[in-house]
C-alpha positions as CSV (number, residue, x, y, z in Angstrom):
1,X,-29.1,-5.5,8.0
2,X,-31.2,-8.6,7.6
3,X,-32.9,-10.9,9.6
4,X,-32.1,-14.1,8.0
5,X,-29.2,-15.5,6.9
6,X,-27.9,-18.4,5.5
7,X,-24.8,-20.5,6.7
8,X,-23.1,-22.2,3.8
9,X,-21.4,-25.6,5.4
10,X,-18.3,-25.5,3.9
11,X,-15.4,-28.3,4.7
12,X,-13.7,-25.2,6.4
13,X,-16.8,-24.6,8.9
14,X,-17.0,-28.1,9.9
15,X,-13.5,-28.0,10.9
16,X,-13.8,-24.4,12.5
17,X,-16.5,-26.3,14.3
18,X,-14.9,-28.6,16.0
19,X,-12.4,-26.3,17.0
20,X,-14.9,-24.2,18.8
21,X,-16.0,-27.5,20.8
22,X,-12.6,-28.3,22.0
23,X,-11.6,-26.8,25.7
24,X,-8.2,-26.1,24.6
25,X,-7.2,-24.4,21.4
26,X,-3.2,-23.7,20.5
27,X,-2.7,-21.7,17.0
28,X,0.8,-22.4,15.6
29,X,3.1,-20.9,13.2
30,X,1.8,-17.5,12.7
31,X,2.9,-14.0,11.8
32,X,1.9,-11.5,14.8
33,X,0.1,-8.4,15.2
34,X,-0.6,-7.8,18.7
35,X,-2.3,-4.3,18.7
36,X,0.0,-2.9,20.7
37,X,1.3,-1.3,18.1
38,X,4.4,-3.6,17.9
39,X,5.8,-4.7,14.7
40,X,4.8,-7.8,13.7
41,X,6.0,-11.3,14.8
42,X,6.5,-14.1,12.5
43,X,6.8,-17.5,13.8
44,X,4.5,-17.3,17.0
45,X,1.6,-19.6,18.4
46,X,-0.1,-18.8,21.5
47,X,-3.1,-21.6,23.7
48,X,-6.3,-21.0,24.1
49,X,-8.1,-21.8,27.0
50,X,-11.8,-21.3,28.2
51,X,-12.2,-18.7,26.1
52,X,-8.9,-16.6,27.0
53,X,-5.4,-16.5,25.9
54,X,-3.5,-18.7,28.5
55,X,-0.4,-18.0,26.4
56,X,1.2,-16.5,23.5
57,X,5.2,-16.1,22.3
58,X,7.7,-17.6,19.9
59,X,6.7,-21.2,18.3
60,X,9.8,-22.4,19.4
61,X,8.7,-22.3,23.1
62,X,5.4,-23.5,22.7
63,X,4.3,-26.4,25.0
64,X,0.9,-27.7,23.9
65,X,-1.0,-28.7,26.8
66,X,-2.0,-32.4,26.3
67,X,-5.0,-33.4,24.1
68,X,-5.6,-29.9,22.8
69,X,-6.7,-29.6,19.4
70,X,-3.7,-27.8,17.4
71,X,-4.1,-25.2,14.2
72,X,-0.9,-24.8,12.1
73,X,-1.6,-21.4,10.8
74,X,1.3,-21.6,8.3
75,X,1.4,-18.6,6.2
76,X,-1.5,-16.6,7.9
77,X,-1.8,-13.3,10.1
78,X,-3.7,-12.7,13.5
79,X,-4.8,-10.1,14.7
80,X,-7.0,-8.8,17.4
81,X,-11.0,-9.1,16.7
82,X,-11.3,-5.3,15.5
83,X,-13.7,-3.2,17.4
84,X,-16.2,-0.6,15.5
85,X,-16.8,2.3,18.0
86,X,-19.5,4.0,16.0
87,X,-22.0,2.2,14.9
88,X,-26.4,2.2,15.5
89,X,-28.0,-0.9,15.5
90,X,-31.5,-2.0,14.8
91,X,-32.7,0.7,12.7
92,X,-32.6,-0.9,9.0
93,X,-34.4,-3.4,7.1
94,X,-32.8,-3.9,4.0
95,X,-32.5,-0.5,3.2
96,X,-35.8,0.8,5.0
97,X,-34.5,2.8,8.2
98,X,-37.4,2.7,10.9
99,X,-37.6,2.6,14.8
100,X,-40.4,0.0,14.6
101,X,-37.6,-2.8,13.2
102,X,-35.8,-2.3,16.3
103,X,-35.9,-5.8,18.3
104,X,-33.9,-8.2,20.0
105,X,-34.2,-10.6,16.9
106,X,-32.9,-8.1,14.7
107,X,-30.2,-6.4,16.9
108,X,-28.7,-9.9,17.1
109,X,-28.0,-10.4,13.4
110,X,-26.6,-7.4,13.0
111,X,-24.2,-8.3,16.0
112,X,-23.3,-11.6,13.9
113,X,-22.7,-9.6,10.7
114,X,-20.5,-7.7,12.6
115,X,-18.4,-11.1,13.6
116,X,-18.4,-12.4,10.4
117,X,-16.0,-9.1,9.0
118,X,-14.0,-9.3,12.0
119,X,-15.7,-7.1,14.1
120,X,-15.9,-8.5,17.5
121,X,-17.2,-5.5,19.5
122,X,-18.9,-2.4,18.5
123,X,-19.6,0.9,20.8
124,X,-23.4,2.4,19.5
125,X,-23.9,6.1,20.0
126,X,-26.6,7.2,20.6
127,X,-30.0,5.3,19.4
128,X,-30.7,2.1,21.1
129,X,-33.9,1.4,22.5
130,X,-34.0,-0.6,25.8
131,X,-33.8,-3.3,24.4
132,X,-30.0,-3.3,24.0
133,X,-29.5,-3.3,27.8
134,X,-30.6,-7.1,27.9
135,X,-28.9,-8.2,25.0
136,X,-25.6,-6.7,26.8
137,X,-26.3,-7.9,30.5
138,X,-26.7,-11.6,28.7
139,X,-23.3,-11.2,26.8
140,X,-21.7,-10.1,29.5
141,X,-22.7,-13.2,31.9
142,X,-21.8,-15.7,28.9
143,X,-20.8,-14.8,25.8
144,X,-22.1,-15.6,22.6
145,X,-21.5,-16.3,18.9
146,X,-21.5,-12.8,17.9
147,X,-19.9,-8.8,18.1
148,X,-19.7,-7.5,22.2
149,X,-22.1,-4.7,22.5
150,X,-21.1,-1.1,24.4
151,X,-24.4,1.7,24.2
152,X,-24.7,5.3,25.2
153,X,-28.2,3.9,25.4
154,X,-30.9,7.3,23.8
155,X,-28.1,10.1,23.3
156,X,-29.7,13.8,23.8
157,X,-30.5,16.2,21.4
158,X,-31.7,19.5,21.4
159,X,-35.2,20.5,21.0
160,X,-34.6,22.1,17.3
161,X,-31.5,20.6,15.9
162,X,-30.0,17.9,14.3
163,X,-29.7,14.2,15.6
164,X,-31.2,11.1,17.1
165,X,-33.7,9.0,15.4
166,X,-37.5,10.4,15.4
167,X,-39.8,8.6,17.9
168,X,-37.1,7.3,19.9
169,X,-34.5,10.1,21.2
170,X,-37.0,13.0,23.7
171,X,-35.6,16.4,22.6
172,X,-34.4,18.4,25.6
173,X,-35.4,21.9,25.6
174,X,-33.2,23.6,29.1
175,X,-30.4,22.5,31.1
176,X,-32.4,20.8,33.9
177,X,-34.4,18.5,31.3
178,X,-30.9,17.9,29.9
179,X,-28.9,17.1,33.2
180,X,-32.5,14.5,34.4
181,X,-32.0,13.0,30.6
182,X,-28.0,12.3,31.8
183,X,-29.5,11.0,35.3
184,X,-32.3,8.7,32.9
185,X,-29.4,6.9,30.7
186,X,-27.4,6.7,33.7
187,X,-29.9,4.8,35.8
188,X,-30.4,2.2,32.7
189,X,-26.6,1.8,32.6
190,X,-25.0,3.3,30.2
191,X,-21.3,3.3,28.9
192,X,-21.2,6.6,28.1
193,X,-23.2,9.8,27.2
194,X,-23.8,10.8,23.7
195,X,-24.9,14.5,22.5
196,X,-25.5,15.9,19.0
197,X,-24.2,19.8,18.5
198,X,-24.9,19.8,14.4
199,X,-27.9,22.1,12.5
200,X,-28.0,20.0,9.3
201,X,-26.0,22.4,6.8
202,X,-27.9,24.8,8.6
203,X,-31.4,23.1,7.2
204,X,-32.8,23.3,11.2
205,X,-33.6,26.3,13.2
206,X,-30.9,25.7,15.8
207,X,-27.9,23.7,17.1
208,X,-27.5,23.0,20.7
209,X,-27.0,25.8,23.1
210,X,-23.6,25.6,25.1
211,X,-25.1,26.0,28.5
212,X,-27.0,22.8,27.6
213,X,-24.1,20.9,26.2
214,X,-22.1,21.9,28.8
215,X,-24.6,20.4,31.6
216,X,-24.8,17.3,29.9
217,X,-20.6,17.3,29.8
218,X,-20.7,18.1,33.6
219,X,-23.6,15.3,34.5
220,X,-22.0,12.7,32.4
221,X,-18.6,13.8,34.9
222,X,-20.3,13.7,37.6
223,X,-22.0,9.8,37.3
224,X,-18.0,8.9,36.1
225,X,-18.7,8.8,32.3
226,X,-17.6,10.4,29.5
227,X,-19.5,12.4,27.0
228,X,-19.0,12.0,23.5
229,X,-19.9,14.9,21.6
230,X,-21.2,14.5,17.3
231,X,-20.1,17.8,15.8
232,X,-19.5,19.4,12.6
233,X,-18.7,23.0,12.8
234,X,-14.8,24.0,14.1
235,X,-16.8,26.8,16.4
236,X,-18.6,24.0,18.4
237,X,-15.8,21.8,18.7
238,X,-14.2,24.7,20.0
239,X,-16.7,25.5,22.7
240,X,-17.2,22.0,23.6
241,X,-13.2,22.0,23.6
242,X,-13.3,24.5,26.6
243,X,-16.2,22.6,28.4
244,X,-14.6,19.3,29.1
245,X,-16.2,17.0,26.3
246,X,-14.1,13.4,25.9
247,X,-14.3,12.8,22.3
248,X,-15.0,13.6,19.2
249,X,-18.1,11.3,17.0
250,X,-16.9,13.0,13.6
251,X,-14.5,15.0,12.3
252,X,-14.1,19.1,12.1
253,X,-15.9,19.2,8.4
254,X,-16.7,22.8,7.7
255,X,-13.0,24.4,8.3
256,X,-9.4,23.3,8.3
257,X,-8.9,22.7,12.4
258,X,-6.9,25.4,14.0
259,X,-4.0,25.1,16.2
260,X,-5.8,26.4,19.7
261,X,-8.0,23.2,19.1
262,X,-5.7,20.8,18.3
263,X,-3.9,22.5,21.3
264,X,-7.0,21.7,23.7
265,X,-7.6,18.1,22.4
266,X,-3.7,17.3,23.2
267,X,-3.7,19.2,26.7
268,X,-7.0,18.0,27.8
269,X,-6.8,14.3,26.0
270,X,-9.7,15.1,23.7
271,X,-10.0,12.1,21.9
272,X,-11.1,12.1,18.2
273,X,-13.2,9.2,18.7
274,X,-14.0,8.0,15.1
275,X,-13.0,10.5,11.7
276,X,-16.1,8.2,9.8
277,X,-14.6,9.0,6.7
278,X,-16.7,6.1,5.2
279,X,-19.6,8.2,6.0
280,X,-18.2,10.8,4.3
281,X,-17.3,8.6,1.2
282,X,-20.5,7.2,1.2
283,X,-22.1,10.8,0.6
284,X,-20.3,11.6,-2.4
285,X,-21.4,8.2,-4.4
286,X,-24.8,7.8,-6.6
287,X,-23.8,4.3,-6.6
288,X,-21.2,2.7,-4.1
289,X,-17.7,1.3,-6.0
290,X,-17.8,-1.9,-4.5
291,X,-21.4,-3.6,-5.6
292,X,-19.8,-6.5,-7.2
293,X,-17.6,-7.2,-5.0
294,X,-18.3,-10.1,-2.5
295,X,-16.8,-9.1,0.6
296,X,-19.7,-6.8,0.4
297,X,-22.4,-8.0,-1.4
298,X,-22.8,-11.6,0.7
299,X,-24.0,-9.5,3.0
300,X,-26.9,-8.1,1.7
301,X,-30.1,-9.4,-0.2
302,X,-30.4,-9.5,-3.9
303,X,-33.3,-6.9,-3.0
304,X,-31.6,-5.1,-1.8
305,X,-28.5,-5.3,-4.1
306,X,-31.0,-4.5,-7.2
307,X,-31.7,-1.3,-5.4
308,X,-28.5,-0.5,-5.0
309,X,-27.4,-0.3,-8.4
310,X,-30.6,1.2,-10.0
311,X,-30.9,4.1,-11.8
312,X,-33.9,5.6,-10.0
313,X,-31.9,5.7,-6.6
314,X,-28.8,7.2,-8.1
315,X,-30.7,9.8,-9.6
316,X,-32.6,10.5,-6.2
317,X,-29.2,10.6,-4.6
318,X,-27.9,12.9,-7.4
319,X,-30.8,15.2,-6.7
320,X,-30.2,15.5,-3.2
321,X,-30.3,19.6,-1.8
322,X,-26.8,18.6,-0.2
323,X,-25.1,16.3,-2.9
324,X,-22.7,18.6,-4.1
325,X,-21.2,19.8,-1.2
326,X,-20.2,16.0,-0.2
327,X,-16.5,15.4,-2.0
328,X,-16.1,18.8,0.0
329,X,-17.2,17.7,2.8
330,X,-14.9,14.6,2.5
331,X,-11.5,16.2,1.6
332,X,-12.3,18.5,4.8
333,X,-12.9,15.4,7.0
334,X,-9.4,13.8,5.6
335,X,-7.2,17.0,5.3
336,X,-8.3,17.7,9.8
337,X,-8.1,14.0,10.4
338,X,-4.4,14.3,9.0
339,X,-3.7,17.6,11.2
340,X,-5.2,15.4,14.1
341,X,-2.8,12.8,13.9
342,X,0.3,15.1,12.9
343,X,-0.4,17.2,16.0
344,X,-0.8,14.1,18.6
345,X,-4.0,13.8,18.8
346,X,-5.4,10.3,20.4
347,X,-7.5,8.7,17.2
348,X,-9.9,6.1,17.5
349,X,-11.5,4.3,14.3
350,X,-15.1,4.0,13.8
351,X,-17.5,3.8,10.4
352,X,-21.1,5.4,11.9
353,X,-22.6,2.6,9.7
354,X,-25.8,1.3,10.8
355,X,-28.4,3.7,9.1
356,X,-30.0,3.3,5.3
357,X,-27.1,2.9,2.8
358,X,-24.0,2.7,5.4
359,X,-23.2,-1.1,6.1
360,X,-22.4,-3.3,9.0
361,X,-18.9,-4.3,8.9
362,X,-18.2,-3.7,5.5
363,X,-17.3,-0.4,6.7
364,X,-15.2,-0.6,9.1
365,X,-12.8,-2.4,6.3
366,X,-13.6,0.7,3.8
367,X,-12.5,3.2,6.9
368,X,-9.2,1.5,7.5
369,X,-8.9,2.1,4.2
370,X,-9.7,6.0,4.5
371,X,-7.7,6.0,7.4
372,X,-4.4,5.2,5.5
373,X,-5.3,7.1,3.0
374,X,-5.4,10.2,5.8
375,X,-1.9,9.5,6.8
376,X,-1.7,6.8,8.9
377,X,0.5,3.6,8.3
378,X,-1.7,0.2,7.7
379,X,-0.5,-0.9,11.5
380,X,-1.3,2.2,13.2
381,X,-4.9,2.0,11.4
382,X,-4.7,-1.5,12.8
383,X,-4.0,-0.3,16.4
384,X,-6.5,2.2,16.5
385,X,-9.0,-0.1,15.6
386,X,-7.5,-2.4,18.2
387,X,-6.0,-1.9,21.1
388,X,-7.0,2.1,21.2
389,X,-10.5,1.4,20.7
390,X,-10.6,-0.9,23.2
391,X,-9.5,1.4,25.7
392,X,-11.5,4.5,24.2
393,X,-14.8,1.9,24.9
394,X,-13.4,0.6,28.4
395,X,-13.0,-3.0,27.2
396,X,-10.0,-4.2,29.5
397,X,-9.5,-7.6,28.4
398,X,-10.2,-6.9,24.4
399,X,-8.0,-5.7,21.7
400,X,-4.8,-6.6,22.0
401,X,-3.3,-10.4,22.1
402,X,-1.3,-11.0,25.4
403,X,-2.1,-13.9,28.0
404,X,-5.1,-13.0,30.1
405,X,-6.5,-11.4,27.7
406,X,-9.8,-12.8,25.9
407,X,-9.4,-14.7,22.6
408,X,-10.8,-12.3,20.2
409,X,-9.0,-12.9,17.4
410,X,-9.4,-13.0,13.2
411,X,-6.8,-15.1,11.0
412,X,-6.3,-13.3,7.7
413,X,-4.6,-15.1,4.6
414,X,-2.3,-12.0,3.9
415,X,-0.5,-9.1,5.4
416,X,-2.4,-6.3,6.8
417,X,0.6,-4.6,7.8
418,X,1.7,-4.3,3.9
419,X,-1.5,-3.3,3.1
420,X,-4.8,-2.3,5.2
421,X,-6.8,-3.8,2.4
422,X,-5.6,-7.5,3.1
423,X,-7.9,-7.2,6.7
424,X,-10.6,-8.3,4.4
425,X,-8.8,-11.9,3.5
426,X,-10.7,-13.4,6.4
427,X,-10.0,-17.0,7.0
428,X,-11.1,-17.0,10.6
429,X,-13.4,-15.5,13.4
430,X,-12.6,-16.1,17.1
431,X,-14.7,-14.9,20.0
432,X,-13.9,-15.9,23.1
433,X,-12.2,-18.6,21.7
434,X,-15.3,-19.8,19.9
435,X,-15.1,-19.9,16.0
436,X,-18.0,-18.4,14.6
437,X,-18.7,-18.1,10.5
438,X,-17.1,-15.7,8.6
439,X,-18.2,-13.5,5.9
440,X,-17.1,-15.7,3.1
441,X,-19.5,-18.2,4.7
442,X,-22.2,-16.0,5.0
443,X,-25.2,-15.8,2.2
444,X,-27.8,-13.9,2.8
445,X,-31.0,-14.3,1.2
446,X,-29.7,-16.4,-1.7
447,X,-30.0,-20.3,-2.3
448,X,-26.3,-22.0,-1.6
449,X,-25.3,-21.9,-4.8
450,X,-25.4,-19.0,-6.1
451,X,-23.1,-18.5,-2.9
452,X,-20.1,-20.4,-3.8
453,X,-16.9,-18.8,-5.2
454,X,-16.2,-15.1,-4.5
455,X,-12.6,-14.1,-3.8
456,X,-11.0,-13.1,-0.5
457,X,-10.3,-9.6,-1.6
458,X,-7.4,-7.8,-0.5
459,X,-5.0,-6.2,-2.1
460,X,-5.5,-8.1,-5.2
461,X,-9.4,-9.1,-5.0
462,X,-12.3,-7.7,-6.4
463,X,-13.0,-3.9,-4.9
C-alpha cells in the first residue's frame, strides 16, 4: 500500500529478534492447528531448525536440542502462515491505482504488509509486470523477511472485454495471438495462466469468445499449468466448465449455480479458487466498517485514512452507475459459495485485494470472516487458507505444520477455531523460522507515538 513504514521497537520485537538470530528455535506449550484439517492439539511444541520444522508432537516428548533458544507459548495458538491466493501487487499508492507505481521497491512492502497480518505467501493473478520474476527467483534462492510470491505473470484478456490493468495486460484479439500470449508467460515462468471472461455488468461490447478461452485452457495444458479462469456469469462458467478450466477467480454472481455445474466442478476437480467475498463486501460500503479499528488502520497513512472516511468519497461511491446492484451481488456470491461447499466442491480462500480501496492483508482476515459466515466452520476456513491453498498454488513444503515442512508459522493470543475472528490476535510472525514484525508493530506514516496502544482485535476487539 505504502512505501514506507515505520517499525515501532517494542520490548516484544527485541526479543522476537533474537529469536530470529538463533539457529535453533523450539516453541513449547502450545494449542495446535496444523492445517490439516485436524482438530486442534493442546499441549504441543515442535523445533525449529534452519528455517524448517525438524520436529513437532506432544510437549511431553519434546527433547530440546542443546543451546537452543526456547519459547514457552503458554496460552497461545499456531497455526500455519496463511496464504492469500488472489491478490495484485504493485498497483496502489495510497489509494491512487496506477501501473507507473509498479517497482521492485514497492512490490516489496506490500510483500511485508502481507507478513505482518499473517500472510506468508500470496498467489497474484494476473497483473504483474516483469518485475515480479526477479523478486521470486531471489526468494526462492534465500528467503526473506516478507510474504512468498507465486504470479500468473500478464493474465489475457480479450480485445473488448473486461479485465487486466490498462497499459500493462496486451488484449488478444483470435486464438493464435491468444495460444503465442500462453507460450509468452510461459517462457518468463509462470505459475499458472490467468484469463478474464466478464463484460463489466454488460458496460463493454464483449466478453471473451469460447474458442479463445478455450485455446488458452488447452496451451496452459499443454506447457503443464493450469488456467484459472475470473468469471461472473453462470453461462461462462458453464462453458469454461466443459473446456477444462482449473479454477474458479470469483464466484457464480449473476445466478444461483445449477446442479450440472456443481456436477462438472466435482467430476472434473474444478476448484473454486477464491469466493472474494471481501470484494464483494467491499462494493456495498460508502465507507468501510472497520476505519477505527487498528488491525486495519496501522496499516495505512493518515492520508489516506482521512480519505477514507470523507464525505466527498462516500458520496462518489454512492453515485456509482453499479452501486446498487452490490448487496445483490454479495448475497449471490455467499448463497453459490454455500452450494459450492454443500455439494463438494474443493474451496480455496482468497481476498482479490491489491487494487484502490481493497487492502493487503487486512482482507484476507475480513474473508475468513465471510467464509464462516458462507457456511463453513472457523477450522475449515482455516484449512482452506492453509493447507488447501498451498496445494491449489503448488507450494509443497507450506501450509501445514509437520516436520520437513518450512516454519511458516503465526502465534495468535486466542482461539481461531472458536472464532475465525481471533486470527487477527497476532502475537507472532514466522517465516522460515525467521520472526519478522507484526502488524501490531507496524505504523505507517505516523510518528511512534501516536502508534502505541490499539487492541489485538478478535472476537472481543475493536471491529
Amino acid at each position: 500500500m505504502q512505501l514506507a513504514v515505520r517499525i515501532v521497537a517494542t520490548c516484544i520485537g527485541l526479543a522476537a529478534l533474537s529469536v530470529a538470530q538463533a539457529a535453533t528455535t523450539v516453541l513449547t506449550n502450545f494449542t495446535l492447528i496444523d492445517g490439516t484439517g485436524r482438530a486442534p492439539v493442546p499441549d504441543s511444541s515442535l523445533i525449529v531448525e534452519n528455517g524448517h520444522i525438524s520436529w513437532v508432537g506432544p510437549h511431553s516428548s519434546l527433547k530440546a536440542p542443546s543451546g537452543a533458544t526456547v519459547m514457552n507459548l503458554s496460552g497461545k495458538f499456531v497455526i500455519p502462515g496463511l496464504i492469500d491466493n488472489h491478490v495484485h501487487l504493485g498497483l496502489v499508492h495510497d489509494l491512487t491505482q496506477d501501473i507507473k507505481f509498479y517497482s521492485r521497491e514497492l512490490v516489496e512492502q506490500q510483500l511485508r504488509t502481507y507478513a505482518a497480518y499473517g500472510i506468508t505467501a500470496v498467489q497474484v493473478l494476473g497483473t504483474d509486470t516483469d518485475v515480479i520474476f526477479g523478486i521470486r527467483a531471489d526468494q526462492r534462492k534465500a528467503q526473506s523477511d516478507f510474504a512468498r510470491v507465486y504470479t500468473s505473470g500478464q493474465g489475457l484478456v480479450f480485445k473488448t472485454s473486461y479485465g487486466g490493468v490498462a497499459g500493462l495486460n496486451k488484449p488478444v484479439a483470435n486464438v493464435t495471438e491468444a495460444r503465442r500470449a500462453v507460450d509468452e508467460q510461459v517462457a518468463k515462468g509462470v505459475d499458472f495462466i490467468k484469463l478474464w471472461v466478464d463484460d463489466e455488468f454488460g458496460d463493454l461490447p464483449s466478453r471473451m469468445p469460447p474458442d479463445i478461452s478455450k485455446a488458452i485452457i488447452d496451451q496452459a495444458h499443454k506447457h503443464g499449468l493450469h488456467a484459472i479462469a475470473h468469471i461472473f456469469y453462470l453461462e461462462n462458467a458453464k462453458t469454461l466448465a466443459s473446456q477444462g478450466v482449473d479454477g474458479f477467480a470469483h464466484s457464480v454472481r449473476d445466478a444461483p449455480v445449477d446442479q450440472a455445474l456443481l456436477d462438472d466442478m466435482k467430476r472434473h476437480d474444478i476448484v473454486q479458487l477464491a469466493a472474494t467475498l471481501s470484494r464483494e463486501a467491499s462494493f456495498t460500503y460508502t465507507k468501510l466498517p472497520f476505519l477505527d479499528d487498528p488491525f486495519f488502520n496501522r496499516a495505512i497513512t493518515p492520508g489516506a485514512l482521512a480519505t477514507l472516511k470523507s464525505q466527498e468519497r462516500q458520496q462518489k461511491l454512492a453515485a456509482g452507475k453499479h452501486f446498487a446492484q452490490y448487496p445483490g451481488v454479495l448475497d449471490m456470491a455467499l448463497a453459490n459459495t454455500r452450494r459450492e461447499i454443500e455439494a463438494g466442491v474443493r474451496y480455496g480462500v482468497g481476498s482479490d485485494s491489491g487494487p484502490s480501496g481493497r487492502f493487503s492483508g487486512h482482507f484476507l482476515h475480513w474473508e475468513l470472516e465471510l467464509m464462516v459466515q458462507a457456511g463453513v466452520t472457523p477450522l475449515q476456513a482455516l484449512t482452506a487458507a492453509t493447507g488447501t491453498n498451498a496445494k491449489l498454488i503448488g507450494a509443497k513444503d507450506l501450509g501445514t505444520i509437520e516436520a520437513g515442512k518450512t516454519a511458516d508459522l503465526v502465534v495468535l493470543d486466542a482461539n481461531p477455531a472458536a472464532d475465525i475472528r481471533n486470527t487477527r490476535t497476532i502475537h507472532a510472525v514466522y517465516v522460515a523460522g525467521k520472526s519478522v514484525p507484526t502488524i501490531w508493530s507496524v505504523c505507517t506514516g505516523r510518528a511512534a507515538s501516536e502508534c502505541k496502544g490499539g487492541s489485538k482485535g478478535g472476537a472481543h476487539g475493536e471491529r
